[in-house]
C-alpha positions in Angstrom: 41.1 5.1 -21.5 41.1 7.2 -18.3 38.3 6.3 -15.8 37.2 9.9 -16.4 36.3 9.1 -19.5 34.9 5.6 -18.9 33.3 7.1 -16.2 31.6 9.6 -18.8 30.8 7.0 -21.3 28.9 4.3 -18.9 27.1 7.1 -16.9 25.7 8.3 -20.5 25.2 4.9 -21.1 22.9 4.4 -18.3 21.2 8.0 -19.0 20.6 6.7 -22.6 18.9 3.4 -21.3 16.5 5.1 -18.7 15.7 8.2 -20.9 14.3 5.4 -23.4 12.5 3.4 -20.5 11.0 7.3 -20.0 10.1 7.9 -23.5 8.2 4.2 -23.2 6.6 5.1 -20.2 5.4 8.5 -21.6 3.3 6.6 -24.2 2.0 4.6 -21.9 0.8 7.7 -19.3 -2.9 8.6 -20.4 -4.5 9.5 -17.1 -3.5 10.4 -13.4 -3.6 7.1 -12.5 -1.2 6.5 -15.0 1.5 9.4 -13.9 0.2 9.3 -10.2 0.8 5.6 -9.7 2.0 3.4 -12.4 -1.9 2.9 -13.5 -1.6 0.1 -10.0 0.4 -2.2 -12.7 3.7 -3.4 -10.8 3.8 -6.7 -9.0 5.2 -7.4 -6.0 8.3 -8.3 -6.9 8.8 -5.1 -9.0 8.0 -2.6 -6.5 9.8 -4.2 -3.9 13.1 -3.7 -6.2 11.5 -0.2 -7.0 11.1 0.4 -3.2 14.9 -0.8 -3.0 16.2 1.7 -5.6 14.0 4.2 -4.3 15.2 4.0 -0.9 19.2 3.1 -1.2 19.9 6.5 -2.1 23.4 8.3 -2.1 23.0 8.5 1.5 23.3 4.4 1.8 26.1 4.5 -1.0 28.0 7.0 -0.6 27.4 8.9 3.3 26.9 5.6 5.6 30.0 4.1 3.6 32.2 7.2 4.3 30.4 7.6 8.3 31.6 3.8 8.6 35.0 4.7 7.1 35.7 7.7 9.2 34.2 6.4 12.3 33.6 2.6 12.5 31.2 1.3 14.5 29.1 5.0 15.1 29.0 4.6 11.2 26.9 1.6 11.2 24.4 3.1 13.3 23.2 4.4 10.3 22.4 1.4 8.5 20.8 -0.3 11.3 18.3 2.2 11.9 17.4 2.5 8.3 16.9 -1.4 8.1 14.9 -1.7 11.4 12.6 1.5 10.1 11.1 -0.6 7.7 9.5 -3.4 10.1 7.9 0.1 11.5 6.6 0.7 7.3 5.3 -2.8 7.0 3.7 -3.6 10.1 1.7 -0.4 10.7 1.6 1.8 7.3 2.4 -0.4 4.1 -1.0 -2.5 3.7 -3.4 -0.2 5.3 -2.4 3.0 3.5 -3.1 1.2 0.4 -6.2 -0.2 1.0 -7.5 3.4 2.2 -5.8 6.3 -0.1 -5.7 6.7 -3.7 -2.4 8.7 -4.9 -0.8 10.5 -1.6 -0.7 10.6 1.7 -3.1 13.1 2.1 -6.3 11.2 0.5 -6.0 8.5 3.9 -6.2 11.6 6.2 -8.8 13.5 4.0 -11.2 10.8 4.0 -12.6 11.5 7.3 -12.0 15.3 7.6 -12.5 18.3 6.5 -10.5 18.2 3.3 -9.0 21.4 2.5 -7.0 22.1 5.5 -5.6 18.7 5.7 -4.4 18.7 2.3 -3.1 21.9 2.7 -0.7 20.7 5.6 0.2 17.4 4.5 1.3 18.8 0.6 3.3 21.5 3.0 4.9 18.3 4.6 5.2 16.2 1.7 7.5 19.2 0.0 9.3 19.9 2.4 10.7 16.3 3.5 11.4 15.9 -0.1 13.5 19.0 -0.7 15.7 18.0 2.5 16.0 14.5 1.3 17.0 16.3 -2.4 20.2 18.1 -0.9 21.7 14.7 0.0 21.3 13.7 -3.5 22.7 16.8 -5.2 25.5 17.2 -2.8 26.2 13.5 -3.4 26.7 14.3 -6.9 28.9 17.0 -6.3 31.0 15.3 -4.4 30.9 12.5 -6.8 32.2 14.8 -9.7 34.7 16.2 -8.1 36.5 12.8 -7.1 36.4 11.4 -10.4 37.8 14.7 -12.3 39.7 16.7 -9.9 37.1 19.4 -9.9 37.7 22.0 -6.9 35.6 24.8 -8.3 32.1 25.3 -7.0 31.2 26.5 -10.2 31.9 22.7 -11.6 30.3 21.1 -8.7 27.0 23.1 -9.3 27.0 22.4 -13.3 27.0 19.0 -11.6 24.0 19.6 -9.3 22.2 21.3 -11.9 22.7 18.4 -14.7 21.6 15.8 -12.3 18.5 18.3 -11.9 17.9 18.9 -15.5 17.6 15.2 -15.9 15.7 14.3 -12.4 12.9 16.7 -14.6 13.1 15.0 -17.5 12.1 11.3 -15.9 8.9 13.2 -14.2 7.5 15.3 -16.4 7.9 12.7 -18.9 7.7 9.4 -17.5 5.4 9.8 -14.4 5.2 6.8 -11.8 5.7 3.9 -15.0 9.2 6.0 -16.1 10.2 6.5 -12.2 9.5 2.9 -11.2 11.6 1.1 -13.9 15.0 3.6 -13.7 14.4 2.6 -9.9 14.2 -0.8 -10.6 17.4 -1.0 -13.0 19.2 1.5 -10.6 18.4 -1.2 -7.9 19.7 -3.7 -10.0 23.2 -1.9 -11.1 23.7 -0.5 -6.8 23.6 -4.5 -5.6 25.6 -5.6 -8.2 28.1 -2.8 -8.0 28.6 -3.1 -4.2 28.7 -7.2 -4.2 31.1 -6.9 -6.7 33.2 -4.7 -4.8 32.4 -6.5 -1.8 33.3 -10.1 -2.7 36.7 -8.1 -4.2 37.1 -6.7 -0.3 36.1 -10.1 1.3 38.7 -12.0 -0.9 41.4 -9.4 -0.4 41.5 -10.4 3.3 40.5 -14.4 3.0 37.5 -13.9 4.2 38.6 -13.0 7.4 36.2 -10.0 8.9 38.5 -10.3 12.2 41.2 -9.3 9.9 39.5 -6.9 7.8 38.4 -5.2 11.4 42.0 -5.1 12.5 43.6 -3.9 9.9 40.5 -1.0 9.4 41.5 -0.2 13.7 45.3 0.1 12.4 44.8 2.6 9.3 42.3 4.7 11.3 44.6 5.9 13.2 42.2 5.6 16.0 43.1 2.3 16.9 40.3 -0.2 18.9 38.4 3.1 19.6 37.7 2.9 15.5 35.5 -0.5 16.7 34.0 0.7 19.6 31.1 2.9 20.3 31.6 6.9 21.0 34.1 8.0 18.1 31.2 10.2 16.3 28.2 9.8 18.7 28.2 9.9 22.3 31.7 11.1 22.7 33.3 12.1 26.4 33.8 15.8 24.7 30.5 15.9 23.9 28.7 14.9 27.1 25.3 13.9 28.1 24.3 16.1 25.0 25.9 13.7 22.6 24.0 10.6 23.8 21.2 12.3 23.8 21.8 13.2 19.9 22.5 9.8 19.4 18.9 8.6 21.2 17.5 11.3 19.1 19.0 9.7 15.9 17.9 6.8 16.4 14.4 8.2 17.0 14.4 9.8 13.6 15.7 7.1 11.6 13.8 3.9 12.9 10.4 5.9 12.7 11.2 8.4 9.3 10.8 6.1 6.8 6.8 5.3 7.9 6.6 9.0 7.0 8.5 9.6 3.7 6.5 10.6 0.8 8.7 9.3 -1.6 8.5 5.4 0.1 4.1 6.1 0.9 2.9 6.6 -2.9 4.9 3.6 -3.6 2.6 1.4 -1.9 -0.4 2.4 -4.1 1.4 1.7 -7.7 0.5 -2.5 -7.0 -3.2 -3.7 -7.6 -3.8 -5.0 -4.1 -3.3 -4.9 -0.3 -1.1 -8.6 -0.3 1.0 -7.2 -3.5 2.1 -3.5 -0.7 3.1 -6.3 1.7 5.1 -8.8 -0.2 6.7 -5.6 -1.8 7.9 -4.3 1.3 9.4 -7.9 2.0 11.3 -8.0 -0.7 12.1 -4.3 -0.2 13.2 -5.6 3.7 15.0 -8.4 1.8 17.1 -6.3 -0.9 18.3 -3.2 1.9 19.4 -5.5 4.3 21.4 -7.7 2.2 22.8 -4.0 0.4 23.7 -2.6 4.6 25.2 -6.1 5.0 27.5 -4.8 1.8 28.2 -1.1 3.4 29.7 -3.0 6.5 32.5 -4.6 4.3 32.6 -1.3 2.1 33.1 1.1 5.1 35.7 -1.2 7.0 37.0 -2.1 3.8 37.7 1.5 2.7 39.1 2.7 6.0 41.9 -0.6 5.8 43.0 -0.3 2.0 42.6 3.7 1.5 43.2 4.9 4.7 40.5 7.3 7.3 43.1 9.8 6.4 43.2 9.8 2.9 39.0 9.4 2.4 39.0 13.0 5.0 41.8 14.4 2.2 39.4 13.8 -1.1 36.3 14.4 1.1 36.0 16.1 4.4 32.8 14.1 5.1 33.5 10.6 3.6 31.1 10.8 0.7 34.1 9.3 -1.8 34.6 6.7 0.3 32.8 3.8 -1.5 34.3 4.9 -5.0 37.7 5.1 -3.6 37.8 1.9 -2.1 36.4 0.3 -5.8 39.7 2.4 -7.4 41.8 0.7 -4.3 41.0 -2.8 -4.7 40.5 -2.6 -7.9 44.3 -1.7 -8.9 45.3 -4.6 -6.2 43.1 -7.0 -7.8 43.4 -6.2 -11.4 46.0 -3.7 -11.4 46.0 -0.1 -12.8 43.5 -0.8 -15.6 41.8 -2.6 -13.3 41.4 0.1 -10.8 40.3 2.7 -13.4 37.4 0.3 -14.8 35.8 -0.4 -11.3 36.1 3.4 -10.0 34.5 4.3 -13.6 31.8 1.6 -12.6 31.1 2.0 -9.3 30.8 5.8 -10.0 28.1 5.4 -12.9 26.4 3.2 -10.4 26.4 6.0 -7.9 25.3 8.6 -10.4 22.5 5.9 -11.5 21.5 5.8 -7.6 21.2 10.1 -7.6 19.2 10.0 -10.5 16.7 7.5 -9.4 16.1 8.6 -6.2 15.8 12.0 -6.8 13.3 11.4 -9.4 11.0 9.3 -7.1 11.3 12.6 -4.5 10.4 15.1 -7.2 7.2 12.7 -8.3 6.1 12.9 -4.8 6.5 16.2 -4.0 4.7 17.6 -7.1 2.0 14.9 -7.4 1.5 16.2 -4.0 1.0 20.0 -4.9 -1.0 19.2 -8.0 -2.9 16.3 -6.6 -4.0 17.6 -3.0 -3.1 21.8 -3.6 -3.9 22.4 -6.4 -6.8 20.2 -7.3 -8.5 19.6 -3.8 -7.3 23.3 -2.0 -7.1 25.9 -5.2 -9.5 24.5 -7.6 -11.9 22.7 -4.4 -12.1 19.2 -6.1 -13.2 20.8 -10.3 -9.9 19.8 -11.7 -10.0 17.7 -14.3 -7.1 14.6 -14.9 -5.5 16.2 -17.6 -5.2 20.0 -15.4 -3.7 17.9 -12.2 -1.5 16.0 -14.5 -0.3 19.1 -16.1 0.4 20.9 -13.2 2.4 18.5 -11.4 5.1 18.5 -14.6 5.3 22.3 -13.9 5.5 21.8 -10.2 8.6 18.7 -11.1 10.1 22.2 -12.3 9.7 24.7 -9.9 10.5 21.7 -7.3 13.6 20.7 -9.3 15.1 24.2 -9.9 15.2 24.9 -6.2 16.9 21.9 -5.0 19.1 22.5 -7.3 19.9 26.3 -5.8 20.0 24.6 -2.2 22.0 21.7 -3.3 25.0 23.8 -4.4 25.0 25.8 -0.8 24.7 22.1 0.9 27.8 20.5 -0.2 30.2 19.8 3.1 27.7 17.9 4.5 27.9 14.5 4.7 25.0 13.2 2.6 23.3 10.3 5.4 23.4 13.3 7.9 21.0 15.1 5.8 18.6 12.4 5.1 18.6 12.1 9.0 17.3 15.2 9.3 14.6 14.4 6.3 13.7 11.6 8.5 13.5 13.3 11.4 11.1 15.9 9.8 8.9 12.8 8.9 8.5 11.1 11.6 7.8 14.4 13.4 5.3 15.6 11.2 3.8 12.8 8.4 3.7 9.5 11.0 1.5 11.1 13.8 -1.1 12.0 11.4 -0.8 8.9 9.7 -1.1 6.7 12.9 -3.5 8.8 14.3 -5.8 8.8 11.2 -5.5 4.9 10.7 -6.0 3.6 15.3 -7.4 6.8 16.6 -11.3 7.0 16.5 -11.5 10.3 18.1 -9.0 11.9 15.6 -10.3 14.9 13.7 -9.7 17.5 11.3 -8.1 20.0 13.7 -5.7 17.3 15.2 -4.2 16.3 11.9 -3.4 19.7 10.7 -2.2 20.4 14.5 0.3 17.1 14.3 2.2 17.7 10.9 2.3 21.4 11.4 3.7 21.2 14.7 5.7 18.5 14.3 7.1 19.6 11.3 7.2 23.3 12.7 9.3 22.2 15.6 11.6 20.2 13.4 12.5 22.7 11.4 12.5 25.3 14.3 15.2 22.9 16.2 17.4 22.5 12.9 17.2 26.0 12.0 18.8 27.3 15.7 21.4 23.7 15.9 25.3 23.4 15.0 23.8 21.7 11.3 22.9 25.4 10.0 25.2 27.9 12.0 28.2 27.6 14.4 30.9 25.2 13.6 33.0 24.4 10.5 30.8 22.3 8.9 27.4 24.3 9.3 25.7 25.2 6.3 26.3 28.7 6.8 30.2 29.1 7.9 31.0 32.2 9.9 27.8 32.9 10.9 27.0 31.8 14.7 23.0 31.7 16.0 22.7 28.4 17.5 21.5 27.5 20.6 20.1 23.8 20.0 22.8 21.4 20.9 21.8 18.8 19.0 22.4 17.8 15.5 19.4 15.9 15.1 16.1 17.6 16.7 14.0 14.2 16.6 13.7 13.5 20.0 11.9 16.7 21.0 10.4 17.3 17.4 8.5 13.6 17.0 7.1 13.8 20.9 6.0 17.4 19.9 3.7 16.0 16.9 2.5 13.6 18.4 1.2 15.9 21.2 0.1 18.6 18.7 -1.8 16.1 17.0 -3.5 15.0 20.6 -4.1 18.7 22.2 -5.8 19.4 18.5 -8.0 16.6 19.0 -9.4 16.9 22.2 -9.8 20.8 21.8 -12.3 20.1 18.7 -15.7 19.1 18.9 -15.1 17.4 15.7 -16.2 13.7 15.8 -17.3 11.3 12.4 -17.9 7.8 13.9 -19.7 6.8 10.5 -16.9 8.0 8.5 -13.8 6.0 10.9 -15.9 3.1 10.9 -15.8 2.7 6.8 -11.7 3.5 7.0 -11.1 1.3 9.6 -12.6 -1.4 8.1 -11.3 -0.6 4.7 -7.9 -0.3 5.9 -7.8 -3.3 7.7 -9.9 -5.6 4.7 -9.6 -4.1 1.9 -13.4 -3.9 1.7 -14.6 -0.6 -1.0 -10.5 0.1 -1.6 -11.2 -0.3 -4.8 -14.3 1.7 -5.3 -11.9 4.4 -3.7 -9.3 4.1 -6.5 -12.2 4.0 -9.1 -14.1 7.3 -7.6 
């Protein structure tokens, strides 16, 4: 059997197994508690692996492996600023967000302002960082296809994007949160046993022995010890002060992002109480960093056994990395059946990681637009359950279909650069209102709309005129040249700029509920009427 084919086979496999998980789920969805959240049913434990699978996306698996194949210690970058955003997540957002909202981010900030233009700017927010963190996933499938079948059309690609779409739909309109959570939590179960799998393979290969797995990664780099150094991708002498200032401004968005992703917020309100968000985020802490640990050996691994030079062949920006190296030390390991089995595996894992992740994205973004838009902004708080419910499956549509159209003009970028600029958009626009709201008494109604507008404003501004969408080879738009930005990653003017929006707004507004911070702070920090909240 070819691995296309086995490829084919387990991928509908897993489809099979999580469209009946959805078809479970969507008896089990009766209200908007029920589609928004999971009707608060998921332990600890569960959400923590759902947090997990919802947050080791295609950039993890497939972009940091291929960054840390093509450029070594740069790569890993990536992985250490995802794993130390989270202590960011659990010591400032996780526990007091879900004591003091009810579905999104929106209902913390709405509580003591003026509703309506809050919930206008955060649903704004919420869809946009989801769309942006969407193109990683669909040009991860792309590039995922066209590995395992040879495909060089675009045509093929984009049936790709758009079947990983079609079904991204299907789990939300169908399943809701209950659906979403379990294909997360089985997806998060497949991804660490695919990659320890391939990475005890990798470990065994070379005794054990990173120094030798290092060395021998230096030597088929072509780059020699500069492959283990700092300053091959980030930083570099060409490059200048602007580079290390890209990198500072990397590091910005990723460590502070994830606080602000809307995808990872409505996660904390799917478990029944305060103690339940913070042991999830434990284990969540627990499951990515063990899983980074795994992208070490899986870069390095890749760039010693398949070579820097052949990954750049298959994929200009590494994203075949990971199921390249399963093929390569699979065939040494097993030989030529072997190989074939553990690429077919490792790529319905990958798939499996696309589809869950994108389907926690499109339940946030349109649980956003029907919960906060439409029911708080269009019909002023007179929807019923069954209306916002209804309009968020239409919204997992509309949201769906144009990912789809963007992720087919999105494919030579490398997928963990995109989520970068998600995060950056994030933290620029979603974490000053959130911090603000929760520690700030003087905070109003015209600072938060000021902070995520301007933050996310600016972020998009700064991307919109950098080398990412115009001016080099691997810009979105090729041939065209408007830039002006240096930087690749606008997070370390962008975040500042929110967080200044969001205090100039303040202080210029009269604006002042002391009554109304007093009951959220001590909500927030005791739990005290959270659950009157989720009731009302």
């Amino acid at each position: 059997m070819s691995n296309e084919t086995l490829s084919i086979l387990l991928f509908l496999a897993f489809v099979a197994a999580t469209l009946a998980v959805t078809v479970w789920a969507s008896r089990n969805t009766r209200s908007a508690t029920d589609f928004y959240a999971g009707g608060r049913s998921f332990s600890g434990v569960q959400n923590g692996l759902a947090i997990g699978g919802d947050y080791m996306s295609a950039a993890s698996f497939l972009g940091i492996a291929g960054l840390i194949a093509l450029y070594g210690y740069d790569g890993f970058l990536y992985s250490i600023g995802f794993l130390v955003a989270w202590l960011v997540a659990l010591l400032l957002v996780a526990e007091l967000l879900r004591n003091s909202g009810r579905f999104t981010m929106a209902d913390v900030l709405a509580f003591r302002m003026s509703p309506r233009p809050v919930r206008t700017a955060a649903g704004v927010s919420t869809i946009t960082v989801s769309i942006f963190y969407l193109l990683a996933q669909m040009v991860g499938a792309g590039a995922l296809v066209a590995l395992l079948f040879g495909f060089t059309s675009e045509f093929a690609k984009g049936a790709t994007i758009a079947l990983v779409g079609v079904l991204m739909i299907v789990y939300v309109v169908f399943g809701g949160m209950k659906g979403t959570t379990w294909v997360q939590i089985i997806k998060a179960v497949l991804l660490m046993s695919g990659a320890a799998l391939v990475t005890l393979l990798v470990l065994t290969e070379f005794g054990f022995n990173l120094s030798s797995l290092l060395s021998d990664a230096a030597n088929e780099s072509g780059k020699g010890e500069a492959f283990l150094e700092p300053g091959l991708r980030y930083g570099t002498e060409e490059e200048g002060l602007s580079g290390k200032i890209d990198l500072i401004s990397l590091g910005l968005a990723l460590v502070l992002g994830t606080a602000g992703l809307p995808h990872i917020l409505i996660r904390f309100y799917t478990v029944p109480t305060a103690r339940d968000a913070r042991k999830s985020v434990m284990w969540g802490i627990g499951l990515i960093g063990v899983f980074y640990l795994f992208t070490l050996v899986l870069g390095f691994g890749a760039a010693a056994l398949v070579g820097s030079e052949e990954i750049s062949r298959v994929n200009a920006a590494g994203n075949t990395a990971a199921p390249q190296l399963a093929e390569r030390i699979g065939e040494i390991v097993f030989g030529e059946a072997g190989g074939t089995i553990l690429l077919a595996v490792i790529a319905a894992v990958a798939f499996a990681t696309i589809l869950a992740v994108v389907a926690g994205l499109t339940l946030a973004s349109s649980s956003s637009f029907a919960h906060d838009l439409y029911a708080h902004v269009f019909r002023k708080g007179k929807a019923t359950e069954r209306d916002e419910v209804r309009v968020a499956r239409i919204a997992a549509l509309v949201i769906g279909a144009v990912s789809i159209v963007l992720g087919i003009y999105a494919q030579r970028l490398n997928v963990a650069f995109l989520v970068a600029l998600a995060f950056a958009v994030a933290a620029s626009g979603n974490l000053p209102a959130i911090l603000y709201s929760l520690f700030w008494k003087r905070f109003n109604t015209a600072g938060a709309v000021s902070a995520i507008y301007g933050g996310l404003g600016a972020a998009m501004f700064l991307v919109f005129f950098s080398p990412v969408v115009s001016g080099s080879d691997k810009a979105l738009f090729t041939g065209h040249d408007w830039s002006w930005f240096p930087l690749n990653n606008p997070g370390i003017l962008s975040i500042p700029i929110g967080f200044l929006c969001g205090f100039v707004g303040t202080v210029l507004s009269k604006e002042y509920n002391a009554e109304k911070y007093a009951e959220i702070e001590v909500r927030s920090l005791t739990g005290a009427g959270a659950e009157t909240a989720v009731k009302d």
